[in-house]
Residue frames relative to the residue before (quaternion, step in Angstrom):
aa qw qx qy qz dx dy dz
X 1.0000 0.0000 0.0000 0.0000 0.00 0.00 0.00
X 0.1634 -0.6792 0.6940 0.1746 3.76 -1.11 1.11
X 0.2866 -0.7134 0.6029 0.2130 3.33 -0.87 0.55
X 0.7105 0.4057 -0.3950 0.4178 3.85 0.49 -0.53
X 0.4178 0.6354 -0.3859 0.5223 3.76 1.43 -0.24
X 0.0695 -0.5670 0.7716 0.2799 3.20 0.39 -1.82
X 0.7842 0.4347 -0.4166 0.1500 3.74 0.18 0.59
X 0.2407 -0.8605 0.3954 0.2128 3.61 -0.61 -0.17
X 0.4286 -0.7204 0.5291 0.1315 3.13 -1.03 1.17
X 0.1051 -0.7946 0.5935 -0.0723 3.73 -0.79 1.63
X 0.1646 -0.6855 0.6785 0.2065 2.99 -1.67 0.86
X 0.8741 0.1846 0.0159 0.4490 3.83 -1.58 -0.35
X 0.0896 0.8947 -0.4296 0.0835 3.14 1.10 1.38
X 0.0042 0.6200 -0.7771 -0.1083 3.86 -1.19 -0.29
X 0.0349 -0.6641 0.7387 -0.1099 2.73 -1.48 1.28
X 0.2106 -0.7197 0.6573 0.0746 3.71 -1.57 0.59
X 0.0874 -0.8236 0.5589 0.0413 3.39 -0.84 0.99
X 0.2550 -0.8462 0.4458 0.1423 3.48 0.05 1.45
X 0.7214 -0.4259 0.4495 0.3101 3.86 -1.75 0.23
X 0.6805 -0.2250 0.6489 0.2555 3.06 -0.91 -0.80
X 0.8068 0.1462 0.0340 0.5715 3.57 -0.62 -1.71
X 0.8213 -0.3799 0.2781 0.3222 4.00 1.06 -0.05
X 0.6997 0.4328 -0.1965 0.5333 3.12 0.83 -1.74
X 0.7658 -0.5294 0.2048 0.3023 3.55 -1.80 0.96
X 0.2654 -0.6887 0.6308 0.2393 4.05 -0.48 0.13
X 0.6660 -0.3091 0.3181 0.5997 3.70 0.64 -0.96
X 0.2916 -0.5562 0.7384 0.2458 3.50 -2.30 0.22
X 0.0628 -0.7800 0.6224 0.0153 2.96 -1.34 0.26
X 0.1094 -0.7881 0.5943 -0.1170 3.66 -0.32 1.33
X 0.0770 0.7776 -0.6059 0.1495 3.13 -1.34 1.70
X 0.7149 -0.5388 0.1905 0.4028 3.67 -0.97 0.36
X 0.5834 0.1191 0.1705 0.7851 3.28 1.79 -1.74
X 0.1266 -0.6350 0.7526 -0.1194 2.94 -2.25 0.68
X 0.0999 -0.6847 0.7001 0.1764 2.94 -1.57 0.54
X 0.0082 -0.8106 0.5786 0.0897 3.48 -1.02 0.25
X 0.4770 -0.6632 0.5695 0.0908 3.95 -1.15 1.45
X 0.5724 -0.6595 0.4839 -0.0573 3.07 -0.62 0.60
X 0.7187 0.3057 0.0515 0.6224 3.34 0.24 -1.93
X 0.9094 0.1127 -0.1350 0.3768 3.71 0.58 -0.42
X 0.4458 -0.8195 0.2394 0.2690 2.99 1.67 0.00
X 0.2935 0.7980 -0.3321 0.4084 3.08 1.98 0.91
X 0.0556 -0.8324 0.5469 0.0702 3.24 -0.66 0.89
X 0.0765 -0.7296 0.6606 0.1594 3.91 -1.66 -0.02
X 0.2965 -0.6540 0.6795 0.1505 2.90 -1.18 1.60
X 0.0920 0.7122 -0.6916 -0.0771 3.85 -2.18 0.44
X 0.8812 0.3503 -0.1338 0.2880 3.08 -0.60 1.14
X 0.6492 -0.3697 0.1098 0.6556 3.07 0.64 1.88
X 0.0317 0.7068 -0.6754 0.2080 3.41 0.54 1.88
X 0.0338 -0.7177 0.6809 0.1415 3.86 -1.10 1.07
X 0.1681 0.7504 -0.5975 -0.2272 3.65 -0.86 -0.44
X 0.2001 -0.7095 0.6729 0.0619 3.75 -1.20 0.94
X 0.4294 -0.5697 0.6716 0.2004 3.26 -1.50 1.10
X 0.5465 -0.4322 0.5668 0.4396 4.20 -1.44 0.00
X 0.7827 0.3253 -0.2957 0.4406 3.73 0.35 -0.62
X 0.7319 -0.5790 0.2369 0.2702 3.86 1.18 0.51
X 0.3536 0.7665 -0.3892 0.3687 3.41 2.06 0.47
X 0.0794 0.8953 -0.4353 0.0524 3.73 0.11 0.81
X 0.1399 -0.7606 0.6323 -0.0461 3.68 -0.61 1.84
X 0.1056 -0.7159 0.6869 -0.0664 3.74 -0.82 1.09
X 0.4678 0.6035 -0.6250 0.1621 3.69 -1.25 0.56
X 0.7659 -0.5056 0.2847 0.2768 3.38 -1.40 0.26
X 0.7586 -0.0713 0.0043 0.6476 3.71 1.02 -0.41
X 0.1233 -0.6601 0.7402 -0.0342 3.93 -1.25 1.34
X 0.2216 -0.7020 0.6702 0.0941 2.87 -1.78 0.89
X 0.1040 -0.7531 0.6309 0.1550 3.97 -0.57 0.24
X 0.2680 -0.7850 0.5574 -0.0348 3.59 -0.87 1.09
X 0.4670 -0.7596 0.3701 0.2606 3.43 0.75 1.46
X 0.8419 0.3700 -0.0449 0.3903 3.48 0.23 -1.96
X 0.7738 0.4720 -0.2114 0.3657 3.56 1.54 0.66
X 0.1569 -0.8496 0.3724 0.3390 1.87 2.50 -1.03
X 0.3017 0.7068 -0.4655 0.4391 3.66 1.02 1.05
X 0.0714 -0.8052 0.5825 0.0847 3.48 -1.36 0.53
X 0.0115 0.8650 -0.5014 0.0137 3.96 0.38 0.57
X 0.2470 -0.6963 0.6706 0.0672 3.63 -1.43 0.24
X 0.1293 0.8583 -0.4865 -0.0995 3.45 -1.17 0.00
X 0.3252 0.5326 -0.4849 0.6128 2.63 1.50 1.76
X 0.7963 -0.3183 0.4485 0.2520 3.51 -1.64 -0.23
X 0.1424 0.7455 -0.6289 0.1689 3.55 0.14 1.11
X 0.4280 -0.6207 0.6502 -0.0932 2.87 -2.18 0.44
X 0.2664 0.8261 -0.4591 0.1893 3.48 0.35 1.03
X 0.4439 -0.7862 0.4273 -0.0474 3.15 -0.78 2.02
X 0.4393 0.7580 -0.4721 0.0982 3.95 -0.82 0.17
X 0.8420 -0.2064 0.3638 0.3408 3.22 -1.38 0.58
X 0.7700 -0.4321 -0.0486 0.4669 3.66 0.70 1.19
X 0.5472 0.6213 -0.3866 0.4064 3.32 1.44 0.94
X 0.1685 0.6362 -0.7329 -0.1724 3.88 -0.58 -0.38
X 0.0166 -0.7734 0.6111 0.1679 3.04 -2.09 0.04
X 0.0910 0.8613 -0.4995 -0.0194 3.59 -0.29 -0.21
X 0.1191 -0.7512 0.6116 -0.2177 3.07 -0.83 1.65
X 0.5888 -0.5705 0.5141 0.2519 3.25 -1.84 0.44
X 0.7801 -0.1220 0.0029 0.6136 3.90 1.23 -0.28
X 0.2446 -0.7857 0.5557 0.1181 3.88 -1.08 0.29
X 0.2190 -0.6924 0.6762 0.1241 3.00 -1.62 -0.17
X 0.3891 0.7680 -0.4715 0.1911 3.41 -0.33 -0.02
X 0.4813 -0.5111 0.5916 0.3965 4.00 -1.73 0.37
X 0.7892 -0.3339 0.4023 0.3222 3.06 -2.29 0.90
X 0.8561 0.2883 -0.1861 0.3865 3.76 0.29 -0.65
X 0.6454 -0.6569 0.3170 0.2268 3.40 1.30 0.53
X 0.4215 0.6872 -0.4713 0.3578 3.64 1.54 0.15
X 0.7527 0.3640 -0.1529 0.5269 3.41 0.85 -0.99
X 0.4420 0.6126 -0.6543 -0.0346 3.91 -0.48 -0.03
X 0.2748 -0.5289 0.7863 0.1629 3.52 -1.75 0.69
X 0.1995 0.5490 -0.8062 -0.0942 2.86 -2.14 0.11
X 0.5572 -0.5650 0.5574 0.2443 3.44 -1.89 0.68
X 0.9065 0.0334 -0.0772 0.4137 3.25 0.80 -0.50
X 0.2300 -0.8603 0.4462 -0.0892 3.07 0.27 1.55
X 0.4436 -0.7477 0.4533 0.1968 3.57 -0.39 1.86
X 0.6601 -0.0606 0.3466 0.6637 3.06 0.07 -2.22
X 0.2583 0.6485 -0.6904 0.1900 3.55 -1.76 -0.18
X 0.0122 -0.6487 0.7540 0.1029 3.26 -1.45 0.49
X 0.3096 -0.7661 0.5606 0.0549 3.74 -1.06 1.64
X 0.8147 0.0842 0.1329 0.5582 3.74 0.03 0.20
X 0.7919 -0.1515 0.3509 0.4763 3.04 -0.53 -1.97
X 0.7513 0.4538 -0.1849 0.4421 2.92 1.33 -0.42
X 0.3893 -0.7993 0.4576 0.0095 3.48 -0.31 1.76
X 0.0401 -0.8441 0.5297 0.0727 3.83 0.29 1.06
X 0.4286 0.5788 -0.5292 0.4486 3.87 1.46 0.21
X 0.4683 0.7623 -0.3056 0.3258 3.79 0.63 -0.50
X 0.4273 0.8220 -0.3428 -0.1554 3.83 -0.44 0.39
């Protein structure tokens, strides 16, 4: 813990990212972290996984969570897994529970119906 930061250096983290109404949004388990204080921002590094309760699963190398949006982003290579989706992209965007993810550049992935291995 830095106190004049207000921040704290983590190792072998678990984290929980809650709803709204309470109930779980996802966990998310990484080697190291940092965590703010004052804003309640956090950075996952290192074989970052997070899983939704209903099996929604983002993997990549470093996540950021953005307190005051409730936003989670990467700007590495992720992998994001579901019930007839895959994706995989060069960075993301997306809420704690994985309803939303964006990426600009989208590797491969098939989304539904829609087959982005295709060209």
């Amino acid at each position: 813990f830095y106190q004049t930061s207000q921040r704290a250096d983590l190792r072998h983290i678990h984290v929980t990212f809650y709803a709204a109404d309470g109930s779980i949004a996802s966990t998310l388990t990484a080697r190291a972290g940092k965590y703010e204080w004052r804003t309640g921002n956090m950075r996952a590094m290192g074989n970052v996984v997070s899983i939704t309760p209903d099996g929604r699963k983002l993997t990549t190398d470093t996540l950021d969570y953005v307190r005051a949006s409730n936003q989670i982003s990467g700007p590495n290579a992720f992998v994001f897994d579901a019930p007839g989706r895959h994706l995989e992209g060069e960075s993301f965007t997306s809420d704690p529970d994985f309803k939303n993810v964006l990426t600009t550049k989208p590797r491969k992935g098939t989304l539904g119906s829609v087959d982005l291995n295709k060209k």
